[in-house]
N, C-alpha and C positions, 0 to 999 in steps of 0.2 A: 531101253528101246528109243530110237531116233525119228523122229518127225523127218519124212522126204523133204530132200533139196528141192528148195524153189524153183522156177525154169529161170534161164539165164537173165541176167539184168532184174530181178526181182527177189535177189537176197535180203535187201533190207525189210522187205515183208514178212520175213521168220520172224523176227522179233516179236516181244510179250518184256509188257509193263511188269513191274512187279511190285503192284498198286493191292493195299489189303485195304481194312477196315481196322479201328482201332477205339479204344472209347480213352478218351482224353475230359476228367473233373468228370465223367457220366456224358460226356458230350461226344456224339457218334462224331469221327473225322478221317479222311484217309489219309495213310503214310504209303509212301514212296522208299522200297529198300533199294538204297544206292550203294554199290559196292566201291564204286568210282569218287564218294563226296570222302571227303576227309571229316568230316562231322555233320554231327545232326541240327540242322536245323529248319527255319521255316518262315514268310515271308513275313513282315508286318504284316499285312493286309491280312492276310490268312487267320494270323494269330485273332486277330481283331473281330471277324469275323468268327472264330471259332469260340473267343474268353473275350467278349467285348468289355474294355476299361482295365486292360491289368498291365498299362504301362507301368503302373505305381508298385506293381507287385515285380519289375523285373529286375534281375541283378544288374548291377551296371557291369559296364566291358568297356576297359581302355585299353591303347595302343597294341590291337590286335589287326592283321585286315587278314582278307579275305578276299578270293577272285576264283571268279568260274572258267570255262571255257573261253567266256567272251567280253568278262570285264570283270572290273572291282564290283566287291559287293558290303556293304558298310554296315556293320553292326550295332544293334538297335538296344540290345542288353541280352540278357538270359533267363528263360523261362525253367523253371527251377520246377517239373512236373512230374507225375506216372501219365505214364500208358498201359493200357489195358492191350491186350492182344487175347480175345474173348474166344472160349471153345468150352463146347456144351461138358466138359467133363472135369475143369480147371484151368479157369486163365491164369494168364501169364504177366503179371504186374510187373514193370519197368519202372526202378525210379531214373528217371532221367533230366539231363542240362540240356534245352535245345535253344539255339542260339536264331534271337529273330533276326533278320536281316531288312532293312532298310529300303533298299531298292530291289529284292528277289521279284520276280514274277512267274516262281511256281505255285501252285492251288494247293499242294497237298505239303504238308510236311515230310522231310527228307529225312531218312535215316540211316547215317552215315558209317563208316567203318569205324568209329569211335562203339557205336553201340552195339553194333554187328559183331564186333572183338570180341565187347566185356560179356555180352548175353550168350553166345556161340550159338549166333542163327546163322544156319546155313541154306543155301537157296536152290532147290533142287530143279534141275532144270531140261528132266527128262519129258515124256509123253504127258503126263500128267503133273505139270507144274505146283508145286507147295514149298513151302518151308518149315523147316525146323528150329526148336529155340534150346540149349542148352543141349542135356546129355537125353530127351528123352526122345528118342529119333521116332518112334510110333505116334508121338500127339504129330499130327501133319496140320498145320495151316494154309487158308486158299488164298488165292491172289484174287485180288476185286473181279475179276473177270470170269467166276465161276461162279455158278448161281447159289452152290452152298453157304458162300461168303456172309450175303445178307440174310439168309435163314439164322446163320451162328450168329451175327449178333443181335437178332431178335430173339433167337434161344435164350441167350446171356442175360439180354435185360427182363425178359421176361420172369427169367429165374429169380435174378435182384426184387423185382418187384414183387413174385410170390413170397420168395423171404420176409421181406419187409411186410407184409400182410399179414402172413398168418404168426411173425412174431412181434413186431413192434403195434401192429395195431389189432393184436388180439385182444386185447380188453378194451376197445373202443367200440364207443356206439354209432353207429352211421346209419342216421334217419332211414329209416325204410321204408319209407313216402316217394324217397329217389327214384330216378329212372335207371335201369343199366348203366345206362349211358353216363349218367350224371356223376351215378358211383363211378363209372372205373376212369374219366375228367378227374373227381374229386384224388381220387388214390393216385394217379398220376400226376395231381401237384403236391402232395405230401412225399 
């Protein structure tokens, strides 16, 4: 089914990001599926903000460049990580090389036809916008702009977190003098 034509001089308003949610070390972040980038990668600043201190952790990168649309973009090393793409019934773990760039000034990490290729997500781009990751075309994931987005990754972590409770801290003691509150603080930095 096709979304109606915009009225005239207002086609660029059909467009739709195709901005999900993703858990990066357990760290919520979004990616950006670029069909258009030639790899995957992400700004300094971003990175920084997302894994703050892991210059020491990147691979190095020499005599490579890189250039967007509108300029050179200078590469900073490689981050050598998984991504999570989280769905209440089995996510989807990505091991992936994303390359920081120096002077980017996008927010979101970019994931490019490098990993679009190896994973075979495809980007469905009917009434009801989702994507798909390898051969299993029924798991649909949302694009940030649909409210399921952020339920599924509170579903995910939620899930993590019950795991981690009723197995790894089942034979522990936790004061019962606590408050609710204190407890699920407490279990949340463990």
């Amino acid at each position: 089914m096709c979304k109606p034509k915009p009225a005239r001089g207002n086609g660029y308003t059909a467009g739709a990001s195709c901005i999900t949610s993703i858990l990066m070390n357990d760290i919520e972040a979004k990616v950006n599926l670029d069909t258009g980038a030639f790899c995957t990668f992400v700004s300094k600043d971003s990175l920084q903000a997302i894994l703050p201190g892991r210059k020491s952790h990147l691979l190095p990168i020499e005599g490579v460049q890189f250039s967007s649309a509108s300029n050179n973009m200078y590469p900073w090393g490689i981050l050598d990580t998984n991504l999570v793409f989280p769905y209440t019934t089995g996510s989807v773990r990505m091991k992936t090389e994303i390359v920081a760039i120096d002077n980017c000034t996008s927010q979101h990490i970019i994931l490019g036809n490098d990993y679009l290729s190896i994973y075979g997500i495809n980007i469905n781009n009917h009434k009801d916008r989702y994507f798909t990751i390898g051969e299993n075309k029924r798991q649909k994931f949302a694009f940030f702009n649909m409210p399921k987005q952020i339920s599924m990754i509170s579903s995910v972590k939620d899930t993590y977190k019950e795991e981690f409770v009723s197995n790894q801290l089942a034979e522990a003691h936790i004061n019962s003098s606590l408050s609710p509150k204190m407890r699920h603080d407490l279990i949340n930095v463990l």
